[in-house]
C-alpha positions in Angstrom: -10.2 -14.3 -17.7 -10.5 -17.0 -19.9 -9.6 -15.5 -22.9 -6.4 -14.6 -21.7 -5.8 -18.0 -20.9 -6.2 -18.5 -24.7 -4.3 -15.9 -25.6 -1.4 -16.0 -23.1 -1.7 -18.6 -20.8 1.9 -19.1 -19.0 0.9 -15.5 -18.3 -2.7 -15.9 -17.3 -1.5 -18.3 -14.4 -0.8 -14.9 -12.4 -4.0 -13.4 -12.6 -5.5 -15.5 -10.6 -4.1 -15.0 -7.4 -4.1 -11.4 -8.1 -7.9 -12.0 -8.5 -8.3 -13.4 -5.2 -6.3 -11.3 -3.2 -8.7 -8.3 -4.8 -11.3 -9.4 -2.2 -9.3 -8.3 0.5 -8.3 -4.6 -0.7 -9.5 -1.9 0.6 -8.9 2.0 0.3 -6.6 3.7 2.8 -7.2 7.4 4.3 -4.2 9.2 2.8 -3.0 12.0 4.0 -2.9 13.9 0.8 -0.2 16.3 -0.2 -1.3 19.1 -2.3 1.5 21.0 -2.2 3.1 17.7 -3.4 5.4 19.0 -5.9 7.2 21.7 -3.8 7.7 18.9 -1.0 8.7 16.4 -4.0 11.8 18.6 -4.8 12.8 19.2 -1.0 12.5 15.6 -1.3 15.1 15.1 -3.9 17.3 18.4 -2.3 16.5 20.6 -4.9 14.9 24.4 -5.0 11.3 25.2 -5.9 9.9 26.9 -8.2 11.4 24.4 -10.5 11.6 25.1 -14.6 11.4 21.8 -15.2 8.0 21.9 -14.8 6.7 23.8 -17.9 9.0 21.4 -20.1 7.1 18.5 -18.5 3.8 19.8 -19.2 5.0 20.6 -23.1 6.2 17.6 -23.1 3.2 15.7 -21.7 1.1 18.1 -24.4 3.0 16.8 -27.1 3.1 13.2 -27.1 -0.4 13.5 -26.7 -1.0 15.2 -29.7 1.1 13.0 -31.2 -1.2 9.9 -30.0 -3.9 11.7 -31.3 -2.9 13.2 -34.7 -2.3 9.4 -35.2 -5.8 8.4 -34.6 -4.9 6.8 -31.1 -7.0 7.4 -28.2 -5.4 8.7 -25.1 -6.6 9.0 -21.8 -8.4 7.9 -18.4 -9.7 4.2 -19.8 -8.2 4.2 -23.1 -6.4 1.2 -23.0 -8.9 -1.1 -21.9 -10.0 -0.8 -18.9 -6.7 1.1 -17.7 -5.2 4.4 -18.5 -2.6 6.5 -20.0 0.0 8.6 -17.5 -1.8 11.7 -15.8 -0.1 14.9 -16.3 0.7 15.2 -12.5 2.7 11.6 -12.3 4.4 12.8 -16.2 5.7 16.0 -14.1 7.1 14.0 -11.0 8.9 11.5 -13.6 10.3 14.0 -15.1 11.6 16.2 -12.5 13.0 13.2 -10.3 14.6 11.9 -13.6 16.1 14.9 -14.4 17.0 16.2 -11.1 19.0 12.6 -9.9 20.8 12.0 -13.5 20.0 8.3 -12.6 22.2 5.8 -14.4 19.4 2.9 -13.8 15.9 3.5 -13.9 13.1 0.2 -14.5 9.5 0.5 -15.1 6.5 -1.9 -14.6 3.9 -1.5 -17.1 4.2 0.3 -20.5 0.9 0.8 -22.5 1.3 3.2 -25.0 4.3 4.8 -23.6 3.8 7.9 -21.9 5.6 7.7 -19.2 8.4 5.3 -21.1 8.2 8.6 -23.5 8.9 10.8 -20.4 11.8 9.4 -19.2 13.7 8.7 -22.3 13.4 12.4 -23.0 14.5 13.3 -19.5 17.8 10.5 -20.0 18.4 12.2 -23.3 18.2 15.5 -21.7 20.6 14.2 -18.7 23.0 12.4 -21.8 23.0 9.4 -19.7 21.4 6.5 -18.0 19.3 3.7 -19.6 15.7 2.9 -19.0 14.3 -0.9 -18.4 10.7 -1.6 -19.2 8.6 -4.4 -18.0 5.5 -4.8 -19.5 2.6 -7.5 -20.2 0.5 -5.8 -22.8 -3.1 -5.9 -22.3 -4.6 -9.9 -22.0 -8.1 -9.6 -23.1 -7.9 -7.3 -25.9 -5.1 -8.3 -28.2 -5.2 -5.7 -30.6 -4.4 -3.0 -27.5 -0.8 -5.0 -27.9 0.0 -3.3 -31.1 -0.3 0.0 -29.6 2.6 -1.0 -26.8 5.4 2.1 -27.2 3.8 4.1 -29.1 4.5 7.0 -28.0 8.3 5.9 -28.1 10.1 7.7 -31.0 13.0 5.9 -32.6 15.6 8.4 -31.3 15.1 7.6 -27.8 15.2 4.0 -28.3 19.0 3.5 -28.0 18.4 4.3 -24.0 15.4 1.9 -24.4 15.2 -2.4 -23.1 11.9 -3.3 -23.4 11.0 -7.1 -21.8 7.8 -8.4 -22.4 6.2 -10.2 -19.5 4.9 -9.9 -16.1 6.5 -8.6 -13.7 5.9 -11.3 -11.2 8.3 -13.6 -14.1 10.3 -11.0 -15.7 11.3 -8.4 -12.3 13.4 -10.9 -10.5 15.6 -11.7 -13.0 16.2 -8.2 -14.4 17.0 -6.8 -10.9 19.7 -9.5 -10.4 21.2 -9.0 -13.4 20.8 -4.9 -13.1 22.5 -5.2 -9.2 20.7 -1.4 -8.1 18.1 0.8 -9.9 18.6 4.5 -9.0 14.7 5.0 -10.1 11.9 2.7 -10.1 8.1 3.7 -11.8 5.4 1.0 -11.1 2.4 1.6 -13.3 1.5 -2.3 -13.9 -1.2 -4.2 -12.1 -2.4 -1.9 -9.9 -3.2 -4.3 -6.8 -1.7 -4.3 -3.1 -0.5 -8.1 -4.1 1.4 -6.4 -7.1 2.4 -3.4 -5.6 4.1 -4.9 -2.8 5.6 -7.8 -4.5 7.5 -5.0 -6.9 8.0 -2.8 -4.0 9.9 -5.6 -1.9 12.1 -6.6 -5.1 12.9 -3.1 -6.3 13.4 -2.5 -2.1 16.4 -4.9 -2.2 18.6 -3.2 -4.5 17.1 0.4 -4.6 20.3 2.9 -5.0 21.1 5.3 -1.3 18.8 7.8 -2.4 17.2 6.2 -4.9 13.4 7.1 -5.7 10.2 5.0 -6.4 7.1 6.3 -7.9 4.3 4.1 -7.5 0.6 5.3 -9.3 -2.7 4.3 -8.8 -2.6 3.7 -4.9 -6.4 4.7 -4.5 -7.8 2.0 -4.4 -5.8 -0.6 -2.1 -3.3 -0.6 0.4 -0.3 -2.1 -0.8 1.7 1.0 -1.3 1.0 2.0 2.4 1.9 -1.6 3.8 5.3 -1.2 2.2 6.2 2.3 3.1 5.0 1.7 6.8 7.4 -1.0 7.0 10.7 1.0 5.4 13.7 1.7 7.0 14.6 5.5 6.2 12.1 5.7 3.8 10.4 9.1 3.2 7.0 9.3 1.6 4.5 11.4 -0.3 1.0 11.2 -1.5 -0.1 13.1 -4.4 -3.0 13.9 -6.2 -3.1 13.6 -10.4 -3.9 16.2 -12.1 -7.3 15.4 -13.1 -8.6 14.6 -9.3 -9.2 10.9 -10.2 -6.2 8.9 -8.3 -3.5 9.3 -6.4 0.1 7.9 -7.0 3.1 7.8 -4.1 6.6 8.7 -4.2 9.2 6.8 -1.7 12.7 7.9 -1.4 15.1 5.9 0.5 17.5 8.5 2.8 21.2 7.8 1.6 21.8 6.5 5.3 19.2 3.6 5.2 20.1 0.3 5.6 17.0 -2.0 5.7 13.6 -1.5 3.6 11.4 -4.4 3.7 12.5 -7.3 1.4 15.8 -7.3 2.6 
């Protein structure tokens, strides 16, 4: 912690309460879907067996071996103590991307890119919509920042704002200039503090519709706070790919009025 109030210390400020509230997580007994991607496309009214899923995975396969031909690692715990995106939450991306033609889509939390990677492809496939990223890169190991978008060719880039910061500084602002985002992806700080301060922002201005995809919700229970709050909001747990986390998917019925934060 205290190098990262060296380093970045108008950022730093935020860890701590992020710290604290830590003590009070705990895990939450999911009801697990593994039949999660069949239910995800009834979800977003579209018919399964879905293509779209092999050009994922290819996808997915490639920008690894892209990382990798380049001599950068890739991976569970690669970028410090966090993690690149699993194949499972690259496929859901992709598929909800694809599938809704969104016109607005924001991340929390950039890394390397994969997921960034994902959906740029996916706009570029759609020949529209523009993606938002907000991203901190890693505070204790500064040389982890050089690696942020790397996986980000330059031909998706014209799709591409990238704002460096927090989310706790930078989300607010963005969403009132932006008015409505169509898809939201939170892979950030993965805390129930975090994860329901972005839910409740991205909650107030998430399109009829619209879809959230929220990873990492092992370990706390922010993402099930928020979702057992929601108006209209349909849910579904999922497992990644490699058995090690789980990530949630929220979709707000076109019908909904109210989700929390509003």
């Amino acid at each position: 912690m205290a190098g990262a109030f060296v380093t970045n210390p108008r950022e730093a400020v935020h860890l701590v309460p992020e710290g604290v509230a830590s003590y009070f997580e705990h895990p939450v007994d999911y009801d697990v879907d593994e039949a999660w991607e069949e239910h995800l496309h009834g979800l977003l009214g579209m018919p399964w067996p879905c293509p779209e899923r092999q050009r994922a995975e290819a996808l997915w396969e490639d920008v690894a071996g892209e990382l990798r031909g380049r001599g950068l690692e890739f991976g569970r715990h690669t970028y410090g103590q966090y993690s690149d995106a699993d194949l499972s939450l690259a496929r859901a991306v992709w598929c909800t991307v694809v599938h809704l033609r969104p016109d607005v889509v924001v991340e929390t939390g950039v890394a390397r890119g994969i997921t960034s990677r994902i959906i740029l492809e996916a706009l570029e496939d759609n020949g529209e919509g523009h993606l938002w990223s907000v991203d901190l890169p890693h505070p204790f190991e500064r040389e982890l920042g050089a690696q942020t978008g790397a996986a980000v060719p330059r031909h998706c880039r014209s799709r591409w704002s990238y704002i460096e910061g927090s989310s706790r500084r930078r989300l607010p602002h963005l969403l009132r200039r932006l008015g409505k985002v169509d898809v939201f992806v939170h892979d950030s700080l993965h805390t129930a503090r975090n994860t329901r301060f972005e839910m409740d922002r991205i909650g107030r201005v998430l399109s009829p519709g619209g879809v959230m995809l929220v990873d990492d919700i092992s370990t706390h229970q922010g993402f099930a706070d928020w979702a057992s709050k929601a108006s209209g909001a349909r849910t579904l747990v999922c497992p990644s790919a490699d058995g090690e986390g789980l990530f949630g998917v929220v979709r707000i019925t076109p019908a909904a009025t109210q989700v929390p934060g509003r």
